[in-house]
N, CA, C and O atoms as a DFTB+ gen file, in Angstrom:
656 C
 N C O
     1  1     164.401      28.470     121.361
     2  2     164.321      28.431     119.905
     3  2     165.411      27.540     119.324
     4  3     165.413      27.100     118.175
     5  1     166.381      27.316     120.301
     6  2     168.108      26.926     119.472
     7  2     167.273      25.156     119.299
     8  3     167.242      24.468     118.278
     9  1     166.628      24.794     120.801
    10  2     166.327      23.284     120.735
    11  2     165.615      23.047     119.700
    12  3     166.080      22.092     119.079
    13  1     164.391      23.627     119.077
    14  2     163.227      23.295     118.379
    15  2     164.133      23.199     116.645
    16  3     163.941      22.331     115.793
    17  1     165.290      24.612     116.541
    18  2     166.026      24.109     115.247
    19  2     166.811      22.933     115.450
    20  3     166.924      22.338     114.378
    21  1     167.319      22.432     116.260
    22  2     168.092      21.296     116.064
    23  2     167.213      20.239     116.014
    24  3     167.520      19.196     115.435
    25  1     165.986      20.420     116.646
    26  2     165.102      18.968     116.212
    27  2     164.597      19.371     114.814
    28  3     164.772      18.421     114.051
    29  1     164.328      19.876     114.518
    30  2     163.897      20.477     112.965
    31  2     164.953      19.838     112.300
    32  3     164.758      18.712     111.841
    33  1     166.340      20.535     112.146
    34  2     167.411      19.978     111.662
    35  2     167.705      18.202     111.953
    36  3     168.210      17.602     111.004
    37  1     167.495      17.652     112.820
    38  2     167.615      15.999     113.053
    39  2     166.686      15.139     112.239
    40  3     167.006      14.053     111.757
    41  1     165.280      15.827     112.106
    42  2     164.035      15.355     111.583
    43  2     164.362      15.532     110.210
    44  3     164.141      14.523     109.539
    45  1     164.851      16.572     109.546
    46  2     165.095      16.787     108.049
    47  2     166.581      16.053     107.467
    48  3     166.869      15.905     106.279
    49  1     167.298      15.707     108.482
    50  2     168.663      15.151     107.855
    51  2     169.238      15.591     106.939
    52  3     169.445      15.220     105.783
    53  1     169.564      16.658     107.690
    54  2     170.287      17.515     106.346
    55  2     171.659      17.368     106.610
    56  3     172.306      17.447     105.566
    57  1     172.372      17.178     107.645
    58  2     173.758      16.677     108.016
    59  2     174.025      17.152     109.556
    60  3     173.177      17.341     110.429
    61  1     175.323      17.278     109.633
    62  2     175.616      17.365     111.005
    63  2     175.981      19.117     111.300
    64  3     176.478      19.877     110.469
    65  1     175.635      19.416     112.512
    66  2     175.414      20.624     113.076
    67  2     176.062      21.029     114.356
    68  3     176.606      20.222     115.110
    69  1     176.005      21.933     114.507
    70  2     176.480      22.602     116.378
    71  2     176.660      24.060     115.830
    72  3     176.411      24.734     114.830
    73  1     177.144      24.138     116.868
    74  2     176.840      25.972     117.569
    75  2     177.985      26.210     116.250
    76  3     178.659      25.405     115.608
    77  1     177.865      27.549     116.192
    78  2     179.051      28.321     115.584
    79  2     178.685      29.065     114.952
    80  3     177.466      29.236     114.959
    81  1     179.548      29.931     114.043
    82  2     179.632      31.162     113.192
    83  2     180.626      31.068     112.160
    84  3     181.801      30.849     112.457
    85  1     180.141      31.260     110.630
    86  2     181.440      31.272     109.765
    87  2     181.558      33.330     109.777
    88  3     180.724      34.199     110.032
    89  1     183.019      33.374     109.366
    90  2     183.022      34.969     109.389
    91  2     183.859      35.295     108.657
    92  3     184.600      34.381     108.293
    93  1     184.104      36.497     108.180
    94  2     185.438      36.820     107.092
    95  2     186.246      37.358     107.926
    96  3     186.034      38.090     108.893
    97  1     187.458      36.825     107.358
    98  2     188.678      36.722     108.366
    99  2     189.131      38.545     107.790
   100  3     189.827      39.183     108.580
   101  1     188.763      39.149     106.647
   102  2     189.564      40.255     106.661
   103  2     187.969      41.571     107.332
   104  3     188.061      42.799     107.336
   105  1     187.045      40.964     107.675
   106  2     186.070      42.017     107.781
   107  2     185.629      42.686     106.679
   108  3     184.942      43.691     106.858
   109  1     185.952      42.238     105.309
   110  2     185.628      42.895     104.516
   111  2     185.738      42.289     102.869
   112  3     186.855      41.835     102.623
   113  1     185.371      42.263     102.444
   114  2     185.423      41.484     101.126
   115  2     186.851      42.055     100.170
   116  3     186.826      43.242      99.843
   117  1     187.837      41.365      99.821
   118  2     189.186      41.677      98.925
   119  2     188.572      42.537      97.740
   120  3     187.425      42.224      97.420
   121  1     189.141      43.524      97.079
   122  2     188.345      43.946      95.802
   123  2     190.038      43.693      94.919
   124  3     191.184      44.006      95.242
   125  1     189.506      43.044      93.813
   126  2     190.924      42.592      93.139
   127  2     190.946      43.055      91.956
   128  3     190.094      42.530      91.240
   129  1     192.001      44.350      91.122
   130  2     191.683      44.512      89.872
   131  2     192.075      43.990      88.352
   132  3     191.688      44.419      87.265
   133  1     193.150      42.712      88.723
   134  2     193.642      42.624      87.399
   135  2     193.597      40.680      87.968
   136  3     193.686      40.224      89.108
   137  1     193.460      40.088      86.887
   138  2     193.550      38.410      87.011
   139  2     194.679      38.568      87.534
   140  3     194.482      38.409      88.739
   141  1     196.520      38.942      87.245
   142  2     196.953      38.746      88.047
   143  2     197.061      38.866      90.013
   144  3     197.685      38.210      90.847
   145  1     196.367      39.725      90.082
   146  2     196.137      39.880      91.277
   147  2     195.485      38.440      91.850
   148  3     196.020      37.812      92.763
   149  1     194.375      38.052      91.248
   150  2     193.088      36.624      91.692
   151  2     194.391      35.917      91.519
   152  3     194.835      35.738      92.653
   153  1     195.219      35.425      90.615
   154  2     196.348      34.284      91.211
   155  2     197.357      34.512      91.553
   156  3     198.229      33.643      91.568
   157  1     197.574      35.783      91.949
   158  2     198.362      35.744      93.496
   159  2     197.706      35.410      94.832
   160  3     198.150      34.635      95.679
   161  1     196.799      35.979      94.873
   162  2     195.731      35.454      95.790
   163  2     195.466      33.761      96.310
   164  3     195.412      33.098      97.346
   165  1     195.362      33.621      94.990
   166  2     194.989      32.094      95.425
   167  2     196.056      31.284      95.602
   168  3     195.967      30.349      96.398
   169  1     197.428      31.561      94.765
   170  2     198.957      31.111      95.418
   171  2     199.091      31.584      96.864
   172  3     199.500      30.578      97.442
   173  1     198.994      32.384      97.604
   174  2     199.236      32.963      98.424
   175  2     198.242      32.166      99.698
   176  3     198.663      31.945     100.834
   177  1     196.904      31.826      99.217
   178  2     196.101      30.985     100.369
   179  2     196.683      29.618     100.607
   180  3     196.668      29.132     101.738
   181  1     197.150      29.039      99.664
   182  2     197.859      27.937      99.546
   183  2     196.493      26.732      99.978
   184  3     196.214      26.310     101.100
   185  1     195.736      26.363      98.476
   186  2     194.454      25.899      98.966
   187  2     195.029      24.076      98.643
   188  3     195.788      23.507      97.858
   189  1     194.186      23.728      99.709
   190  2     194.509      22.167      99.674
   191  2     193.722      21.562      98.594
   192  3     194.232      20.505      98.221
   193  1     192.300      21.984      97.765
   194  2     190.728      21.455      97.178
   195  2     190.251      22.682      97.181
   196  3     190.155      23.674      97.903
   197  1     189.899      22.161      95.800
   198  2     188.743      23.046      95.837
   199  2     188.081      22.981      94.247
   200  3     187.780      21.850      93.867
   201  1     187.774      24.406      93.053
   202  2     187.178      24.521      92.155
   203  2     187.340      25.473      91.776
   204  3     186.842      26.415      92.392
   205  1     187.990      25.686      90.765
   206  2     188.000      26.961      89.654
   207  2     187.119      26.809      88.217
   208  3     187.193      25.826      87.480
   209  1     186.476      27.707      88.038
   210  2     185.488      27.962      86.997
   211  2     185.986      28.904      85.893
   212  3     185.820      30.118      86.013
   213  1     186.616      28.355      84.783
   214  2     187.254      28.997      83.667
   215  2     185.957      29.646      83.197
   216  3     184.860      29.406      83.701
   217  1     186.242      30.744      81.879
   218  2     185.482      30.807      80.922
   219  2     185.165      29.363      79.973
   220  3     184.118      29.302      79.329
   221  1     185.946      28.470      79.957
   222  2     185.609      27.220      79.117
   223  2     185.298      26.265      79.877
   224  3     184.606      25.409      79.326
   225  1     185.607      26.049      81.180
   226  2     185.082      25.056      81.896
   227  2     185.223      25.124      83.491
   228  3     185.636      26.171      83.991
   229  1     184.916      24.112      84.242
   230  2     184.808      24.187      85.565
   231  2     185.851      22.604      86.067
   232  3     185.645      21.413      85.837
   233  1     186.857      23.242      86.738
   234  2     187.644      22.292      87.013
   235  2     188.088      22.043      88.872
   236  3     188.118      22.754      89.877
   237  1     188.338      20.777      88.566
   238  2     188.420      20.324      90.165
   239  2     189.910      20.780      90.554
   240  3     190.771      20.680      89.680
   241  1     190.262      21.283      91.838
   242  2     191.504      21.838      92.480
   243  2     192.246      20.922      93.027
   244  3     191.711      20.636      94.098
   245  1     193.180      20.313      92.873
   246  2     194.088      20.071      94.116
   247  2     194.894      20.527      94.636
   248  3     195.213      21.619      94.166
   249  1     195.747      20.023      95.919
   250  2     196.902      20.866      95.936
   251  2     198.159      21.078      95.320
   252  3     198.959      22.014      95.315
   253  1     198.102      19.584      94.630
   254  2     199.552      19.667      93.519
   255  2     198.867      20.352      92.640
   256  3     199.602      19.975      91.727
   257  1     197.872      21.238      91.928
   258  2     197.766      21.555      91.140
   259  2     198.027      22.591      91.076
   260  3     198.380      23.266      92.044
   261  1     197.868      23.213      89.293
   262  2     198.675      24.707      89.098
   263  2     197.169      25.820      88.772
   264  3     196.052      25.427      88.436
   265  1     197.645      27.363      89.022
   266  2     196.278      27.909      88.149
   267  2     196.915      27.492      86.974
   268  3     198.129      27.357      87.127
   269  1     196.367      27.168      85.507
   270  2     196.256      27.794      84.179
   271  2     196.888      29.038      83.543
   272  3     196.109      29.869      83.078
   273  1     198.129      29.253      83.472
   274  2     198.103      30.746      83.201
   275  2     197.475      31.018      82.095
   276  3     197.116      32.195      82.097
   277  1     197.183      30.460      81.157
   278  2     196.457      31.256      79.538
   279  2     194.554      31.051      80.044
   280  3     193.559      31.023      79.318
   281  1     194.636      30.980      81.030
   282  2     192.929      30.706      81.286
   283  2     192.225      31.994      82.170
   284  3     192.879      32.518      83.073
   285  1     191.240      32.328      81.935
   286  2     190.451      33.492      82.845
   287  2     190.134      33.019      83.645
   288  3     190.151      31.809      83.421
   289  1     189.679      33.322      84.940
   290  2     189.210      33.107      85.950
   291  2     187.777      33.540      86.462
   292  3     187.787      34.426      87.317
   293  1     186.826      33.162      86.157
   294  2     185.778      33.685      86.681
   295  2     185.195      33.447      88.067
   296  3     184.708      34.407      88.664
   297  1     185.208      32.295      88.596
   298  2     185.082      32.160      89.953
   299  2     185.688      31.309      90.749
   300  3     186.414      30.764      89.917
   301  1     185.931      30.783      91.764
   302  2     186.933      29.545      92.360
   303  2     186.285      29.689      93.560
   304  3     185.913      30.822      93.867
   305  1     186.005      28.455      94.554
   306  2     186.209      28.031      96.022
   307  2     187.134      27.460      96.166
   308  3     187.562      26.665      95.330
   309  1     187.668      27.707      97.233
   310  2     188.699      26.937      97.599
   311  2     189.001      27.161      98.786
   312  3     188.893      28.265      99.320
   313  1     189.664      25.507      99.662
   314  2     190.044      25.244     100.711
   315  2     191.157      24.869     101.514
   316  3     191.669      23.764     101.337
   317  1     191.644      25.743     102.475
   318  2     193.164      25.007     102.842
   319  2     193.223      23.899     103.985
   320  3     194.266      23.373     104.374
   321  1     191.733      23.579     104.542
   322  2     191.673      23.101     105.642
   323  2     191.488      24.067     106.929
   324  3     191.290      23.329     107.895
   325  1     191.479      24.960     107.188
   326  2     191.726      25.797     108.044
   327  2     190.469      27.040     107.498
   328  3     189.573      27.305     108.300
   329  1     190.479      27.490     106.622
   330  2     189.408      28.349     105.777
   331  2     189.004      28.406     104.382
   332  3     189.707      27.861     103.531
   333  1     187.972      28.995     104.084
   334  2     187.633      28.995     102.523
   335  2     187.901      30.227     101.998
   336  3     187.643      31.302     102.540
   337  1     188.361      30.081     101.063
   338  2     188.561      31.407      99.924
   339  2     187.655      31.370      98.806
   340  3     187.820      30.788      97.734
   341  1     186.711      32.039      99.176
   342  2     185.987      32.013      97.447
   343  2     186.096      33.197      96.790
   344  3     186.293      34.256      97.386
   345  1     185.926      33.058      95.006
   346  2     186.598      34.449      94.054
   347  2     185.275      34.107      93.458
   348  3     184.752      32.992      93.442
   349  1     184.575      35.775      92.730
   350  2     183.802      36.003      91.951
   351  2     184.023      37.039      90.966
   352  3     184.125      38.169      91.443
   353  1     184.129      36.926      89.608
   354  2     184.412      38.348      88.704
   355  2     183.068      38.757      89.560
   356  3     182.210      38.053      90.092
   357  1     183.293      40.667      89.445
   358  2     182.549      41.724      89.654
   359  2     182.742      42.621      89.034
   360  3     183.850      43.154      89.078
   361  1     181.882      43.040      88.350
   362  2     182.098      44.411      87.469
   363  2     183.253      44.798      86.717
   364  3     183.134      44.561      85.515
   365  1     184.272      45.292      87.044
   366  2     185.527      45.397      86.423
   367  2     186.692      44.445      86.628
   368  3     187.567      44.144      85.816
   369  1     186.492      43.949      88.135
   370  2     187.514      43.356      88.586
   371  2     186.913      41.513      89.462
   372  3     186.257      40.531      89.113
   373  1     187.431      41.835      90.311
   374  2     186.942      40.421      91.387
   375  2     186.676      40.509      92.814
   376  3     187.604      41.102      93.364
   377  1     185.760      40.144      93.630
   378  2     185.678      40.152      94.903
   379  2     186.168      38.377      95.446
   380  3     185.617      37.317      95.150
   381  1     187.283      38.606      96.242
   382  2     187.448      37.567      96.958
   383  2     187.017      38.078      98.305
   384  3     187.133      39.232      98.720
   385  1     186.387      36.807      99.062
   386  2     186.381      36.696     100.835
   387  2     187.013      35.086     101.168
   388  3     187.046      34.017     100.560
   389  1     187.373      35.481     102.192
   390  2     187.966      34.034     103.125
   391  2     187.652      34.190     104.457
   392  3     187.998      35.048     105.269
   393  1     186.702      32.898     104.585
   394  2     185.628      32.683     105.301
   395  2     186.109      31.712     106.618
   396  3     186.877      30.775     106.401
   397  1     185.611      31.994     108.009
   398  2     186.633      30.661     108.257
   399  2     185.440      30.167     109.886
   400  3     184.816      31.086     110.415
   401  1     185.370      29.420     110.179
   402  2     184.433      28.735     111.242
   403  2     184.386      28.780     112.560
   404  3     184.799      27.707     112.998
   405  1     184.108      29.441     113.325
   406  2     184.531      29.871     114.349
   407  2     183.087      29.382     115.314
   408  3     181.944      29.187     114.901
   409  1     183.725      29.255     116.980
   410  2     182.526      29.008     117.786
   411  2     181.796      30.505     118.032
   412  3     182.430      31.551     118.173
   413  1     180.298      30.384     118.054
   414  2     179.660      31.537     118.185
   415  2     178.137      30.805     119.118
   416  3     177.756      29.635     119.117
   417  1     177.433      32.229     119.967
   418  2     176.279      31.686     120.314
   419  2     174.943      32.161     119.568
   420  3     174.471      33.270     119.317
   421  1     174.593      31.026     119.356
   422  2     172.943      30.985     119.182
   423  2     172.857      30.994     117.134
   424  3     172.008      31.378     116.330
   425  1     173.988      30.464     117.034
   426  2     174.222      30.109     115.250
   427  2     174.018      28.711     115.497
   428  3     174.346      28.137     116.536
   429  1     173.430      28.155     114.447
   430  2     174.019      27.123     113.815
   431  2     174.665      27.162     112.536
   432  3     174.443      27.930     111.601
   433  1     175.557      26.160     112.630
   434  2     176.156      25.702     111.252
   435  2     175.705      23.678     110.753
   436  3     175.547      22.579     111.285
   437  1     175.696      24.133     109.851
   438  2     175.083      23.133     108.633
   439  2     175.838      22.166     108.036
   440  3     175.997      22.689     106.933
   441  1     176.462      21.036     107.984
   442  2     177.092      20.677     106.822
   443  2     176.188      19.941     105.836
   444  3     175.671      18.833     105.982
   445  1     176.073      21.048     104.475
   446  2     175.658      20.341     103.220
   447  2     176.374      19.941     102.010
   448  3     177.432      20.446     101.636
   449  1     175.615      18.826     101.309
   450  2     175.953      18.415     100.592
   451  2     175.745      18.764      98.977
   452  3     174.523      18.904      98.958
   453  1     175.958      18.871      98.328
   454  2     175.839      19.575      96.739
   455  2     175.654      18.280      95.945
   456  3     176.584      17.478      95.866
   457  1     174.333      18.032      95.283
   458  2     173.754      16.734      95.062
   459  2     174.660      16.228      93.943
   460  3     175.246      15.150      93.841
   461  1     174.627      17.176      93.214
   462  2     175.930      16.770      91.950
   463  2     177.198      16.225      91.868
   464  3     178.118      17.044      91.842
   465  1     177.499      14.982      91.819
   466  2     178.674      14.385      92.037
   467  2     179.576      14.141      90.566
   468  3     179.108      13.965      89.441
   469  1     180.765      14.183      90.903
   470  2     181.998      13.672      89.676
   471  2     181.405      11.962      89.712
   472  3     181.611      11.147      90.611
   473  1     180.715      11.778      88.584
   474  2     180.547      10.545      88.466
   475  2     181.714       9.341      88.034
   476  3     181.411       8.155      87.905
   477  1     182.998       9.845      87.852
   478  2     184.029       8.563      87.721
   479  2     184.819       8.968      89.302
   480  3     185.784       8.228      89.491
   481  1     184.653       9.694      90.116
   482  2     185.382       9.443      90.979
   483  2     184.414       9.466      92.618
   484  3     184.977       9.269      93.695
   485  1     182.974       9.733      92.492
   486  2     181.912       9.475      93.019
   487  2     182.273      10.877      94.503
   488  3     181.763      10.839      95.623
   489  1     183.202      11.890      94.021
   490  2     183.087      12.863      94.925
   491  2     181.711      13.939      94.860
   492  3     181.032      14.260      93.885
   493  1     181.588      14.394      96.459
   494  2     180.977      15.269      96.202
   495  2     181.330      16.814      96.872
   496  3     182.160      17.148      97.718
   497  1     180.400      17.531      96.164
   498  2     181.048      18.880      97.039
   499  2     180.406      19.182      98.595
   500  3     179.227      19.000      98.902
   501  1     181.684      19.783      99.662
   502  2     180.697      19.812     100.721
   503  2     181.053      21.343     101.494
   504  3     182.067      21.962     101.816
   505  1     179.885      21.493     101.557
   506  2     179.542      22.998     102.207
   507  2     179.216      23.535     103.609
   508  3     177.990      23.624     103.667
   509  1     179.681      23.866     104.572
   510  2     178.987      24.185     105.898
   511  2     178.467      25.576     105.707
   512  3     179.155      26.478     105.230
   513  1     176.627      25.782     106.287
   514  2     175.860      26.817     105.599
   515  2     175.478      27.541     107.538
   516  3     174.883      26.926     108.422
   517  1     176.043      28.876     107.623
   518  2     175.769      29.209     108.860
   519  2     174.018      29.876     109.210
   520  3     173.774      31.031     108.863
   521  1     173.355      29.363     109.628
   522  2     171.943      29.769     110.599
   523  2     171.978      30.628     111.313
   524  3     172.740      30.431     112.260
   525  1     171.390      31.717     111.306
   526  2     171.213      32.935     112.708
   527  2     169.425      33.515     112.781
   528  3     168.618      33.735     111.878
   529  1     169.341      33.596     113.960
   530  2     168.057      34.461     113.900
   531  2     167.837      35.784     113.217
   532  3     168.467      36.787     113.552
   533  1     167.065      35.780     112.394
   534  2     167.084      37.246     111.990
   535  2     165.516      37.436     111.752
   536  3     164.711      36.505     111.725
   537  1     165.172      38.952     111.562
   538  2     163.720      39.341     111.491
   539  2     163.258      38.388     110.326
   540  3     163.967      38.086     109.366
   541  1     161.787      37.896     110.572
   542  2     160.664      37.354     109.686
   543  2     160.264      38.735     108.938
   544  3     160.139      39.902     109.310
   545  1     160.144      38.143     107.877
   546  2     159.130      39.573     106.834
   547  2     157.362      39.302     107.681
   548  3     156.506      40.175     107.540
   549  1     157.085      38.097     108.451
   550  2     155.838      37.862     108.769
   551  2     155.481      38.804     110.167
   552  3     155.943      38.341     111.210
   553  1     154.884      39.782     110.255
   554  2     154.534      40.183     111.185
   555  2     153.721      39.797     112.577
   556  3     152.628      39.305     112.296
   557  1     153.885      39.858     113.552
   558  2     153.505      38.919     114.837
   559  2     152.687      39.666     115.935
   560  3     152.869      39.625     117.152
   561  1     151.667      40.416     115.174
   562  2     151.115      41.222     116.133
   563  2     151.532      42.349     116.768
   564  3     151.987      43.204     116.009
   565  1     151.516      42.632     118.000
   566  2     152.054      43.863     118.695
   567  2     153.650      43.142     119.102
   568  3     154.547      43.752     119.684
   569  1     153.704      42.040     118.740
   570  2     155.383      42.462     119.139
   571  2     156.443      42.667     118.103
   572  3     157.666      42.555     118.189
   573  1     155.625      43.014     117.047
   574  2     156.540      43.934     116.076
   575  2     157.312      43.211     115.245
   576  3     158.081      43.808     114.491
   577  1     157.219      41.410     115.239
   578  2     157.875      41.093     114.184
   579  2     158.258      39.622     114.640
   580  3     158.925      39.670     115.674
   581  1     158.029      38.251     114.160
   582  2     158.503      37.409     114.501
   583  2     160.104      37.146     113.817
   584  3     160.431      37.465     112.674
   585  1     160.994      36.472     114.857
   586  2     162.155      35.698     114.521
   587  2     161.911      34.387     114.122
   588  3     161.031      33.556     114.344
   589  1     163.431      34.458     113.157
   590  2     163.226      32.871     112.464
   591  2     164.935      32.778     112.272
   592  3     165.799      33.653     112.340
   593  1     164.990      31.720     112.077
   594  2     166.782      31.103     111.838
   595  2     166.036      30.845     109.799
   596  3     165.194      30.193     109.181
   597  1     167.387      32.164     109.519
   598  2     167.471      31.559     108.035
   599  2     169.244      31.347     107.777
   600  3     170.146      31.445     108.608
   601  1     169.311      31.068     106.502
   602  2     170.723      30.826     106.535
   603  2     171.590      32.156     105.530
   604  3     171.295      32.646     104.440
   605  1     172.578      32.382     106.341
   606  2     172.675      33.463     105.843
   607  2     174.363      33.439     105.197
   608  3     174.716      34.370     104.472
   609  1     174.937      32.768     105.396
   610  2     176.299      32.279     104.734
   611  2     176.753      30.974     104.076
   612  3     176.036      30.158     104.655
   613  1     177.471      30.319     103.259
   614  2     177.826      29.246     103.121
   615  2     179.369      29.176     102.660
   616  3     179.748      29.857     101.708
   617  1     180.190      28.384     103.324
   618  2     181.456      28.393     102.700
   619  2     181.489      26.641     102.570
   620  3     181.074      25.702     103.250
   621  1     182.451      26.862     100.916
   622  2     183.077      25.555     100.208
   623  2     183.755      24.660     101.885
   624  3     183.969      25.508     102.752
   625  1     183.950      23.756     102.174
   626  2     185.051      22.824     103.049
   627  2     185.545      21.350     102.757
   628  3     185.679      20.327     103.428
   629  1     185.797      21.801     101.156
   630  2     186.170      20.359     100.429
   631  2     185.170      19.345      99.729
   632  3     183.945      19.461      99.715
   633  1     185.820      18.461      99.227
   634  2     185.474      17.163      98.059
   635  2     185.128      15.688      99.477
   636  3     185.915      15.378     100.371
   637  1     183.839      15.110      99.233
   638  2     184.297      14.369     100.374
   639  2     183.391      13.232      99.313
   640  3     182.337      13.426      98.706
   641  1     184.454      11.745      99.391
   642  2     183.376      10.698      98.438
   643  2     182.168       9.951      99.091
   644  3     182.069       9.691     100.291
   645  1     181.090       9.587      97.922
   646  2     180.005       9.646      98.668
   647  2     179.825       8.294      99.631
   648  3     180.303       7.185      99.391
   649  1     179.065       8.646     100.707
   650  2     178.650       8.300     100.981
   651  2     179.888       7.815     102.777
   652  3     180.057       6.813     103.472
   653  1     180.502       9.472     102.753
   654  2     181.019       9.477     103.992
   655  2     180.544      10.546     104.830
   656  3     180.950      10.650     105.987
């Protein structure tokens, strides 16, 4: 099955691939209750790139850059090179995970591209999206259920300009 997705994947050109597994490095998703907490957090990952999403706007990360202190935080990816940290408000507070790439068997991983580019600086965003077999909702006769590779994770892994 692993050969037939990678020719699938070569034929569709969706980017470059191999074995692996992305996974959360704490086993468990951060539950964060106060904004100060989300930028300690994200001081503390020490992200090289990435994206924070104010209530007023959506801004590009670097590493010389600062959070905002008078700004909310509603969501951020971000990357240190090594792993991704992404933040989402939830209900009262925030769920962060930090995600990180590891070799695994019978995964693939994906690198995609996010079609939307910063048009004065021609970056784009780029994503590696992890593949695993998991049950089909399509049923397969008496053997109780066909397998299929869907994708079941994606972590941020930086700004890359186009057309590298």
């Amino acid at each position: 099955m692993t050969g037939r997705l990678i020719e699938f994947l070569k034929e569709q050109r969706l980017g470059a691939f191999e074995q692996g597994v992305i996974r959360l490095i704490s086993g468990k998703p951060d539950e964060l209750g106060n904004i100060a907490a989300v930028r300690k957090r994200v001081e503390e990952f020490l992200p090289a790139e990435g994206w924070i999403s104010y209530t007023d706007s959506v801004d590009a990360f670097r590493e010389t850059d600062t959070i905002k202190p008078d700004r909310h935080i509603v969501a951020a990816e971000l990357t240190n090179g090594r792993s991704s940290l992404h933040i989402r408000q939830s209900g009262k507070g925030w769920t962060a995970v930090e995600l990180v790439k590891e070799n695994g068997e019978g995964v693939i991983v994906t690198d995609m591209f996010i079609a939307r580019k910063d048009k004065a600086s021609g970056m784009r965003m780029k994503y590696e999206t992890c593949w695993q077999v998991q049950d089909s909702p399509v049923k397969d006769g008496a053997k109780g259920g066909a397998k299929a590779y869907q994708p079941v994770v994606s972590r941020f892994v930086g700004f890359v300009k186009e057309g590298e």
